[in-house]
PDB file of N, CA, C and O in Angstrom:
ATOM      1  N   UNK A   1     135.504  55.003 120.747  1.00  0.00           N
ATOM      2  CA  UNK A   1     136.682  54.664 119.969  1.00  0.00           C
ATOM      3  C   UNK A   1     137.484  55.930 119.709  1.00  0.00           C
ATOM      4  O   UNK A   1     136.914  56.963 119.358  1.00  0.00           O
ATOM      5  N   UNK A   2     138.727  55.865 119.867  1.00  0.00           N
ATOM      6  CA  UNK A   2     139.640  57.099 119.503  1.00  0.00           C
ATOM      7  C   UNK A   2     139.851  57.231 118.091  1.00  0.00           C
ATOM      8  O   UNK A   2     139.753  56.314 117.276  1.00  0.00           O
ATOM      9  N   UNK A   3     140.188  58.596 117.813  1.00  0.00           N
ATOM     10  CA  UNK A   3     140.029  58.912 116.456  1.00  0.00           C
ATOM     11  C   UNK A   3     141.146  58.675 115.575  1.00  0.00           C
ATOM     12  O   UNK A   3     141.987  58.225 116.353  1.00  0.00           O
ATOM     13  N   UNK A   4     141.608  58.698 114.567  1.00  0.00           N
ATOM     14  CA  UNK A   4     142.560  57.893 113.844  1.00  0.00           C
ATOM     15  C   UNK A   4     143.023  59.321 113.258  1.00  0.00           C
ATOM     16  O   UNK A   4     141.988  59.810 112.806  1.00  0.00           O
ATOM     17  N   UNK A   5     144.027  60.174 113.063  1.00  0.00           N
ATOM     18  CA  UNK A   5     144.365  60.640 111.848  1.00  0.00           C
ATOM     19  C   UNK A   5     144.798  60.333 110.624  1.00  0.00           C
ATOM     20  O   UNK A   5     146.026  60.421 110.617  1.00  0.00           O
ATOM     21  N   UNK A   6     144.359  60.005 109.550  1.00  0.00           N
ATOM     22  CA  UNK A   6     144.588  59.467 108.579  1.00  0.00           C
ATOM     23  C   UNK A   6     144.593  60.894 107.137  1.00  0.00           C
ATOM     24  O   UNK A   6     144.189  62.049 106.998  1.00  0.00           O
ATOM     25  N   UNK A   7     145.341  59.821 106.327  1.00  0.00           N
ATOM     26  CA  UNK A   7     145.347  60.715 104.826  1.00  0.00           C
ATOM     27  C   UNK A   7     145.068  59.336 103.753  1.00  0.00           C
ATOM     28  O   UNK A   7     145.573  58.220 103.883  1.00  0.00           O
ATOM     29  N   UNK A   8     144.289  59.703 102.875  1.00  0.00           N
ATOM     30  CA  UNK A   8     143.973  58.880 101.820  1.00  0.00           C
ATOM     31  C   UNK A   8     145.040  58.968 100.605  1.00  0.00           C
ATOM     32  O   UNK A   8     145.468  60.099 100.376  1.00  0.00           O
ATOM     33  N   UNK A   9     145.499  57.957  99.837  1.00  0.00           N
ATOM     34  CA  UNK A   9     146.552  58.244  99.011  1.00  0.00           C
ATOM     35  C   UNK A   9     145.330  58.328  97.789  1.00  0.00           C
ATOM     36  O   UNK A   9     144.290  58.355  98.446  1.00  0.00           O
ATOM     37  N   UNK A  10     145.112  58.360  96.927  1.00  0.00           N
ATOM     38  CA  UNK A  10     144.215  58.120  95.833  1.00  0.00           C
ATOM     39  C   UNK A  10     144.999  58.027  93.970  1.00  0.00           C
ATOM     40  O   UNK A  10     145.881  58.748  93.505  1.00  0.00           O
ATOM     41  N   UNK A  11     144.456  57.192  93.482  1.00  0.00           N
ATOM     42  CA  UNK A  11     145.057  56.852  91.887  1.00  0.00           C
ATOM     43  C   UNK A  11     144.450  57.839  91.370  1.00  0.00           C
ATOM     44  O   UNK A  11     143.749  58.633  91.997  1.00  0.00           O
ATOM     45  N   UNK A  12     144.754  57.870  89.779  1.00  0.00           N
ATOM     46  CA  UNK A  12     144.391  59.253  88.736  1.00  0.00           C
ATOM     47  C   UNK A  12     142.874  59.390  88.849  1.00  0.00           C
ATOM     48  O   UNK A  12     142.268  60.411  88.521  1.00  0.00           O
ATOM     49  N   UNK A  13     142.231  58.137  89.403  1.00  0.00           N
ATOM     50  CA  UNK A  13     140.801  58.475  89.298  1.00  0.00           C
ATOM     51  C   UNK A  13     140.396  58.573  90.352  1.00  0.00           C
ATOM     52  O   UNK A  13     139.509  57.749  90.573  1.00  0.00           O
ATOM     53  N   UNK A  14     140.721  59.499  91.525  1.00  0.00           N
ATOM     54  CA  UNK A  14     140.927  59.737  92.693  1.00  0.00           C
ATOM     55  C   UNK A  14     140.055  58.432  93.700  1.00  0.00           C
ATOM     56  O   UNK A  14     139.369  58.537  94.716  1.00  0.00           O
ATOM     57  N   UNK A  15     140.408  57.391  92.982  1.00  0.00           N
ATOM     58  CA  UNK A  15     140.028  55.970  93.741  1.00  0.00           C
ATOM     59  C   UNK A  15     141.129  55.750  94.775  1.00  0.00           C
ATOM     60  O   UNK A  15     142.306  55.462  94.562  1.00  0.00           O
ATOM     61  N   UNK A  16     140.367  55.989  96.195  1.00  0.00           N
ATOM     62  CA  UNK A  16     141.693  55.430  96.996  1.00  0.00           C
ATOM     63  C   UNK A  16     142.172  54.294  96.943  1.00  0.00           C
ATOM     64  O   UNK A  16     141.537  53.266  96.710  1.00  0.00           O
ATOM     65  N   UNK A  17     143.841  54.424  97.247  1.00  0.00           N
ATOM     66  CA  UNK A  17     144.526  53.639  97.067  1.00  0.00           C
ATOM     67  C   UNK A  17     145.440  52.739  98.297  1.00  0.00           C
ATOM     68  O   UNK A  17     145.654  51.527  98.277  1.00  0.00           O
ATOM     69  N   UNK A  18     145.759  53.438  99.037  1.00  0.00           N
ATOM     70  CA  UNK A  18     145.919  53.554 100.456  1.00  0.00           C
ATOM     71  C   UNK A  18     145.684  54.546 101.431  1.00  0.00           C
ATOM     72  O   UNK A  18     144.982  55.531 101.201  1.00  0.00           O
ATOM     73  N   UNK A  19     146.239  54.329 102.510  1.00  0.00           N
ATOM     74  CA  UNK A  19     146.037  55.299 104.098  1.00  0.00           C
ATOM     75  C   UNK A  19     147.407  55.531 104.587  1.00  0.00           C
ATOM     76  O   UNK A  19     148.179  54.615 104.869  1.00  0.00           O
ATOM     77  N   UNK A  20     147.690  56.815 104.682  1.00  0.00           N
ATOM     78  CA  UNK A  20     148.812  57.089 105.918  1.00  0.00           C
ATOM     79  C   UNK A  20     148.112  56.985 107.206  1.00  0.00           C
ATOM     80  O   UNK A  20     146.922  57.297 107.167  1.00  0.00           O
ATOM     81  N   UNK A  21     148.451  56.722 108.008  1.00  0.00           N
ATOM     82  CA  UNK A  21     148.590  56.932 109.468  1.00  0.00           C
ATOM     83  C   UNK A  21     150.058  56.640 110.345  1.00  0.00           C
ATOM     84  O   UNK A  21     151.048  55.930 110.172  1.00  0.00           O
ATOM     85  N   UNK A  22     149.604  57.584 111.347  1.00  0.00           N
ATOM     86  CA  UNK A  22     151.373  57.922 111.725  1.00  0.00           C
ATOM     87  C   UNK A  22     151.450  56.906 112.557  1.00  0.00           C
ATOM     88  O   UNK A  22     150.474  56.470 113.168  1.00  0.00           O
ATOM     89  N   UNK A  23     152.827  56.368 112.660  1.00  0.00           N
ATOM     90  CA  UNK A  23     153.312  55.532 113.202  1.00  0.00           C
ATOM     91  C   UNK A  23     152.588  55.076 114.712  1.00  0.00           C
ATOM     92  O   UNK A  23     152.325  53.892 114.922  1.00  0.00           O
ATOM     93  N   UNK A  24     152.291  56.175 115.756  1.00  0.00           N
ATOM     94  CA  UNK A  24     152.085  55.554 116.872  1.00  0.00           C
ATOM     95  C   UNK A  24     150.897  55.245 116.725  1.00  0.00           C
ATOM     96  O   UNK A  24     150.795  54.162 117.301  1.00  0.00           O
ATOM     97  N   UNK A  25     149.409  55.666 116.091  1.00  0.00           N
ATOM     98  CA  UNK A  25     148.585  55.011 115.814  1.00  0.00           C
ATOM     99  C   UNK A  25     148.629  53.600 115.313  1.00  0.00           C
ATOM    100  O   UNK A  25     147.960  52.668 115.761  1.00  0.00           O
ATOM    101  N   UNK A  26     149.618  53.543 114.192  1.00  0.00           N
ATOM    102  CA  UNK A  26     149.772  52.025 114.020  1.00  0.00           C
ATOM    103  C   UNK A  26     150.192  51.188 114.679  1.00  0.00           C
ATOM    104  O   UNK A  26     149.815  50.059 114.365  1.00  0.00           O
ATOM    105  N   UNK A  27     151.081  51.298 115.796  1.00  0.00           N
ATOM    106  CA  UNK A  27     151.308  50.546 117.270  1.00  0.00           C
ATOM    107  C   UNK A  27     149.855  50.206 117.848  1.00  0.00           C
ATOM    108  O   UNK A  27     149.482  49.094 118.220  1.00  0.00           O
ATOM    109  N   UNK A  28     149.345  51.020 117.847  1.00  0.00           N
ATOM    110  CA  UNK A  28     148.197  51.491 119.008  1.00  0.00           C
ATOM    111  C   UNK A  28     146.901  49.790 118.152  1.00  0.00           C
ATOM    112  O   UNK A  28     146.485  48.817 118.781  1.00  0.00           O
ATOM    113  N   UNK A  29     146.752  50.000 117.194  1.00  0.00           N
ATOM    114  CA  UNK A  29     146.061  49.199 115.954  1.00  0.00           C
ATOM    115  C   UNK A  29     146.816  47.805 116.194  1.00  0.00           C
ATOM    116  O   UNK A  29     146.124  46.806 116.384  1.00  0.00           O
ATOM    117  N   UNK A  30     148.262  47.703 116.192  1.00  0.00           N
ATOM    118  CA  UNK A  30     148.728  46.193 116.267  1.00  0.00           C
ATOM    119  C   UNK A  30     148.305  45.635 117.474  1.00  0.00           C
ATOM    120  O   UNK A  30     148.054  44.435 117.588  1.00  0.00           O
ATOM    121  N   UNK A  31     148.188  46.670 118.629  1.00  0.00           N
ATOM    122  CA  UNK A  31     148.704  46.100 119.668  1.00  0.00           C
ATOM    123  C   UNK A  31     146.645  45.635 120.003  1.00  0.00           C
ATOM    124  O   UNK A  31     146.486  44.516 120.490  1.00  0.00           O
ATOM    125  N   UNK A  32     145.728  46.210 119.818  1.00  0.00           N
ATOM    126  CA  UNK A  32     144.627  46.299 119.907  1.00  0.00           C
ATOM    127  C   UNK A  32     144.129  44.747 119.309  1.00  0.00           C
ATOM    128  O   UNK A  32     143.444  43.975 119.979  1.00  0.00           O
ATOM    129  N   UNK A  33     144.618  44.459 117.912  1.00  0.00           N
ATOM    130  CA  UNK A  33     144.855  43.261 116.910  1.00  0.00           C
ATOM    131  C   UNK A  33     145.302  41.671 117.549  1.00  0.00           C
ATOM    132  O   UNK A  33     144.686  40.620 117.724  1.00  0.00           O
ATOM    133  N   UNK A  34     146.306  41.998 117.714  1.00  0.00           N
ATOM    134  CA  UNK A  34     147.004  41.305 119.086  1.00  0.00           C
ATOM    135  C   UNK A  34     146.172  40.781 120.169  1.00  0.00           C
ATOM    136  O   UNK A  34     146.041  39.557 120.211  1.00  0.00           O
ATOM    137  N   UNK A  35     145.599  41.483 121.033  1.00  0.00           N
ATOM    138  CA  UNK A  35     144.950  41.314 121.779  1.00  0.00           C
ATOM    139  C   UNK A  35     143.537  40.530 121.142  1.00  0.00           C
ATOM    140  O   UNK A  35     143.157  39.423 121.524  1.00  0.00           O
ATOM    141  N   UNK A  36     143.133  41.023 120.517  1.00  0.00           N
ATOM    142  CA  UNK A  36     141.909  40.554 119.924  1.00  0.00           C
ATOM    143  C   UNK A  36     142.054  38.852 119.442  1.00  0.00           C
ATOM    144  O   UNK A  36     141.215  37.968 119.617  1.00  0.00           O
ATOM    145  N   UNK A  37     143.346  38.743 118.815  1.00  0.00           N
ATOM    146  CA  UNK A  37     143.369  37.291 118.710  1.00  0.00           C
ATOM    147  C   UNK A  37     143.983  36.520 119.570  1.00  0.00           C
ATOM    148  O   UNK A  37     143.909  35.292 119.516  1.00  0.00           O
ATOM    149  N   UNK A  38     144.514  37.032 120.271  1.00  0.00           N
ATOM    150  CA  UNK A  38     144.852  36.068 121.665  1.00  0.00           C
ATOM    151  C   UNK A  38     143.055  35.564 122.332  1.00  0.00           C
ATOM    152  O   UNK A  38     142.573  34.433 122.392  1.00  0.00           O
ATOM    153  N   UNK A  39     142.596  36.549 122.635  1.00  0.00           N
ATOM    154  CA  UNK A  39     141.216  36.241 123.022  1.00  0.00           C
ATOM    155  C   UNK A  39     140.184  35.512 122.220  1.00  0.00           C
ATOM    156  O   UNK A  39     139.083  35.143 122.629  1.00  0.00           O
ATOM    157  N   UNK A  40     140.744  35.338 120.890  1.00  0.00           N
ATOM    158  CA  UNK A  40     139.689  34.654 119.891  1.00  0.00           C
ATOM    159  C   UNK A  40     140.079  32.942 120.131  1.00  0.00           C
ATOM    160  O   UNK A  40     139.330  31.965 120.115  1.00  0.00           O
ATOM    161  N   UNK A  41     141.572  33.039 120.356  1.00  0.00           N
ATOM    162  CA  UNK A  41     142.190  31.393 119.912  1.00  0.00           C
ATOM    163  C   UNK A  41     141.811  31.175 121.408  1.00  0.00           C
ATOM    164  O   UNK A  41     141.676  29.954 121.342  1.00  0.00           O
ATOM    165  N   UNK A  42     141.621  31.388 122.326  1.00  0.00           N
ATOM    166  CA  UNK A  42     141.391  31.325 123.750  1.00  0.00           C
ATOM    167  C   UNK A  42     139.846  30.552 124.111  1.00  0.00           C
ATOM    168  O   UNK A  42     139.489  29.544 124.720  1.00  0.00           O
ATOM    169  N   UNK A  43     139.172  31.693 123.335  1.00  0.00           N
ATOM    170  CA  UNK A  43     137.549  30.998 123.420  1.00  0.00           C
ATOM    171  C   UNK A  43     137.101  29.785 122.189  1.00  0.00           C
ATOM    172  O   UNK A  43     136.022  29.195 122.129  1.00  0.00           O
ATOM    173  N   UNK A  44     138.376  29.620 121.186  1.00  0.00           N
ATOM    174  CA  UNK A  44     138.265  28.819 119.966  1.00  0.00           C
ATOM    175  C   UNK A  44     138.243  27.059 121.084  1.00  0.00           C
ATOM    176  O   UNK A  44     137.514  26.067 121.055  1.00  0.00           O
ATOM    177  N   UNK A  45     139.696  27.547 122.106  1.00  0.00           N
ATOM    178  CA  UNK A  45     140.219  26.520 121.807  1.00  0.00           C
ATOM    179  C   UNK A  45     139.213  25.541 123.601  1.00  0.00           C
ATOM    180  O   UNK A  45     139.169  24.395 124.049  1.00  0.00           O
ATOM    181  N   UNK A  46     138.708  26.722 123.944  1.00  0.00           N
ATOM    182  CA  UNK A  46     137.575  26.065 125.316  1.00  0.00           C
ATOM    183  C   UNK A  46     136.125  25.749 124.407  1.00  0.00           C
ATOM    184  O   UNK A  46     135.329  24.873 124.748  1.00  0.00           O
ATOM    185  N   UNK A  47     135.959  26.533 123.324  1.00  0.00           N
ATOM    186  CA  UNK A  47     134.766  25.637 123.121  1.00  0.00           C
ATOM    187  C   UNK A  47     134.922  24.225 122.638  1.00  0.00           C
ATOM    188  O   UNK A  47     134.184  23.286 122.936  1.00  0.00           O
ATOM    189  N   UNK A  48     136.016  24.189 121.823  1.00  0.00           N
ATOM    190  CA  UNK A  48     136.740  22.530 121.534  1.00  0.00           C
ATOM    191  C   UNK A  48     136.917  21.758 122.408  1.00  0.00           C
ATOM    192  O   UNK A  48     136.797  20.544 122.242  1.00  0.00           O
ATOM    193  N   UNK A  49     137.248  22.317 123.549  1.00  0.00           N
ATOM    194  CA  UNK A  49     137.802  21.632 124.582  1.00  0.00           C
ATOM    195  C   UNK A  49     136.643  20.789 124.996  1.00  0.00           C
ATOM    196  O   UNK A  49     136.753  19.597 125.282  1.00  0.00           O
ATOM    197  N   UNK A  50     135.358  21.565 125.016  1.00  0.00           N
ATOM    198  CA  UNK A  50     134.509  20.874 125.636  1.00  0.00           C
ATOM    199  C   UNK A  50     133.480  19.244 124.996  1.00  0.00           C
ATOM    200  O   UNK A  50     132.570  18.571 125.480  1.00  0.00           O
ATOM    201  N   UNK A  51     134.678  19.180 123.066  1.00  0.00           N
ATOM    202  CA  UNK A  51     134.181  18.388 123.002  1.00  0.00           C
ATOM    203  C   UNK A  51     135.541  16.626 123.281  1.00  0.00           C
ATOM    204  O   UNK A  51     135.555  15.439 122.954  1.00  0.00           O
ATOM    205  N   UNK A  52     136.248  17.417 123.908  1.00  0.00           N
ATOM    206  CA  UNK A  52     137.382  16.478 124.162  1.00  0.00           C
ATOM    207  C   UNK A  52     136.679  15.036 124.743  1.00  0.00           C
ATOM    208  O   UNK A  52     135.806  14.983 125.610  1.00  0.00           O
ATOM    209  N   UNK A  53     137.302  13.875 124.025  1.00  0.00           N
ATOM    210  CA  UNK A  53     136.419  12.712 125.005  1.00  0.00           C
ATOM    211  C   UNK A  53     135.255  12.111 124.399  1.00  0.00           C
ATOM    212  O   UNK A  53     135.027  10.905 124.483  1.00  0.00           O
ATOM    213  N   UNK A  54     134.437  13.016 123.729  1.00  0.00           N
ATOM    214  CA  UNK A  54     133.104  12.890 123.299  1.00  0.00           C
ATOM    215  C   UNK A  54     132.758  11.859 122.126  1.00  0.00           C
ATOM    216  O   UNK A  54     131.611  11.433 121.993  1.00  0.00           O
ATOM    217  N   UNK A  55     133.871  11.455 121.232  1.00  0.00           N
ATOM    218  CA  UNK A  55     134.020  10.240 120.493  1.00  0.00           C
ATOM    219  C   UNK A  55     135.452   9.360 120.408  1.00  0.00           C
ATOM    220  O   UNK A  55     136.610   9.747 120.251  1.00  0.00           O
ATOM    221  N   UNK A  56     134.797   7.804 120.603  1.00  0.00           N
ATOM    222  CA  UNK A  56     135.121   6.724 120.392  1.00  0.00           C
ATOM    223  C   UNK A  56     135.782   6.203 118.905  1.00  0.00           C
ATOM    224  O   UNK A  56     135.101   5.656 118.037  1.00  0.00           O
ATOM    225  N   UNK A  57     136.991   6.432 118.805  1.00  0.00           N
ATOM    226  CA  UNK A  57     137.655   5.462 117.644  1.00  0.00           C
ATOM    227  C   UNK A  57     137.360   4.355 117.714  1.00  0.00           C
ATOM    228  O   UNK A  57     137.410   4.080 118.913  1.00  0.00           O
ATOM    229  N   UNK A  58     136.858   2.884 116.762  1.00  0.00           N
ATOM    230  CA  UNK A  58     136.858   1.800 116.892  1.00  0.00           C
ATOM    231  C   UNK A  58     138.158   1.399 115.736  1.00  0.00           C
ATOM    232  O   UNK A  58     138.407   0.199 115.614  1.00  0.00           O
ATOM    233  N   UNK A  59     138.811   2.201 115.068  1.00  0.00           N
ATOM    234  CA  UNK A  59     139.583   2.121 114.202  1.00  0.00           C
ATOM    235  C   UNK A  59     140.828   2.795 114.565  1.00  0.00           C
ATOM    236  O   UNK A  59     140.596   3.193 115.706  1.00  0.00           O
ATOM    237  N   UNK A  60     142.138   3.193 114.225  1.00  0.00           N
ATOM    238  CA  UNK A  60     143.229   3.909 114.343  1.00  0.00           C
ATOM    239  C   UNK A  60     142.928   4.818 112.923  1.00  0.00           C
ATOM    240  O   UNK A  60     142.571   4.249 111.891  1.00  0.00           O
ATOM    241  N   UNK A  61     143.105   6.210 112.994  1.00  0.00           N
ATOM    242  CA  UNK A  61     142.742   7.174 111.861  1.00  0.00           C
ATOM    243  C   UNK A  61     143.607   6.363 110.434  1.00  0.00           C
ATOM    244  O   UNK A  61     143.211   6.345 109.269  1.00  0.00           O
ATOM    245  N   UNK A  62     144.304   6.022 110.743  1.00  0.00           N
ATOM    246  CA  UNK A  62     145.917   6.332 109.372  1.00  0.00           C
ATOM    247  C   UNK A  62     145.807   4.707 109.471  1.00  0.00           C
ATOM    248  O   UNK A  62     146.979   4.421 109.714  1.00  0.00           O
ATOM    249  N   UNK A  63     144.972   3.261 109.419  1.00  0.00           N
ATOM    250  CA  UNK A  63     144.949   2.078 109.639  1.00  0.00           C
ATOM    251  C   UNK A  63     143.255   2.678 108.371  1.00  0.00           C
ATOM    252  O   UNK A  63     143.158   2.401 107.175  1.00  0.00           O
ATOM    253  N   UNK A  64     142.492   3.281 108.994  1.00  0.00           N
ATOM    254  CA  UNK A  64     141.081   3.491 107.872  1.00  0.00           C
ATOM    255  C   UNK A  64     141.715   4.065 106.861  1.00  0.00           C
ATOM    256  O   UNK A  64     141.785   3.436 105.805  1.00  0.00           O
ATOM    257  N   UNK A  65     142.405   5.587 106.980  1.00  0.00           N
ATOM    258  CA  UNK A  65     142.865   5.849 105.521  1.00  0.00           C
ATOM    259  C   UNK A  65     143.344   4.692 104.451  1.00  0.00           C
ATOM    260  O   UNK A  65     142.804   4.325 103.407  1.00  0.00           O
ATOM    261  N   UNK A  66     144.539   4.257 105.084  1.00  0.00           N
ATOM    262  CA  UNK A  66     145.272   3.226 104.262  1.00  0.00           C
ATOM    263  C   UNK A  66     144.202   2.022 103.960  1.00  0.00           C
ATOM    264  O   UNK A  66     144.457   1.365 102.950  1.00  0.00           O
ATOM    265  N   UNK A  67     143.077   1.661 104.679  1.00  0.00           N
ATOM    266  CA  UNK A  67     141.928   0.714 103.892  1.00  0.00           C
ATOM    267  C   UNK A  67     141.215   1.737 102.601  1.00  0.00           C
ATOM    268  O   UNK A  67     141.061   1.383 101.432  1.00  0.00           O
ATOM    269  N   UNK A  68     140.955   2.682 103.020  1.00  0.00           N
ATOM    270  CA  UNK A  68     140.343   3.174 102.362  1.00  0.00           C
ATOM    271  C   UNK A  68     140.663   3.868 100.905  1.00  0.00           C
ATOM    272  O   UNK A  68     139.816   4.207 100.078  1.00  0.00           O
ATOM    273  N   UNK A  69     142.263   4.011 100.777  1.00  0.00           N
ATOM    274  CA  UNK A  69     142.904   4.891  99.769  1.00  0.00           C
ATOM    275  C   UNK A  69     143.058   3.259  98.759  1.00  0.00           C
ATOM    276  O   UNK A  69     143.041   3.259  97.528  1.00  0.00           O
ATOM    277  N   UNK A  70     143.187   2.111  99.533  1.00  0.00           N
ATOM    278  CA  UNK A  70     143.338   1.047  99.462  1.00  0.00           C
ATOM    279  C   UNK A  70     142.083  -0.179  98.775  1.00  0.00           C
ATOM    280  O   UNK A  70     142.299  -1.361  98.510  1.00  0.00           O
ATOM    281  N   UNK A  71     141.082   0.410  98.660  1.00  0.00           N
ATOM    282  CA  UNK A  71     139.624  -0.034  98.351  1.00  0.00           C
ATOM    283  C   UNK A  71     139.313   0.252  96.915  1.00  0.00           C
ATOM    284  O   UNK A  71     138.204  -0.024  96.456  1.00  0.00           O
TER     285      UNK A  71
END
């Protein structure tokens, strides 16, 4: 992993508070971010996929609610 230059901001009780880091590092971080969730919603949306098909309505969804809000 590449190294980050950073500065800690810190409150009166030298509890940090935030981080500088210079701008092109923070590109470098979005763009890394980015990537990472493109690849997350990707494998989200094939493991779902694989349950496509796999159940049978004998009802219409919004036909049970309305019995049921209805009961």
């Amino acid at each position: 992993m590449q190294s980050i230059k950073k500065q800690f901001v810190t409150d009166k009780n030298l509890k940090p508070v935030a981080v500088i880091i210079d701008d092109q590092d923070w590109q470098k971080i979005e763009a890394l971010l980015q990537e990472s969730e493109q690849e997350d919603s990707t494998e989200s949306f094939k493991a779902l996929a694989a349950y496509a098909g796999s159940i049978q309505l004998t009802i219409d969804p919004l036909e049970y609610q309305s019995e049921i809000r209805n009961s």
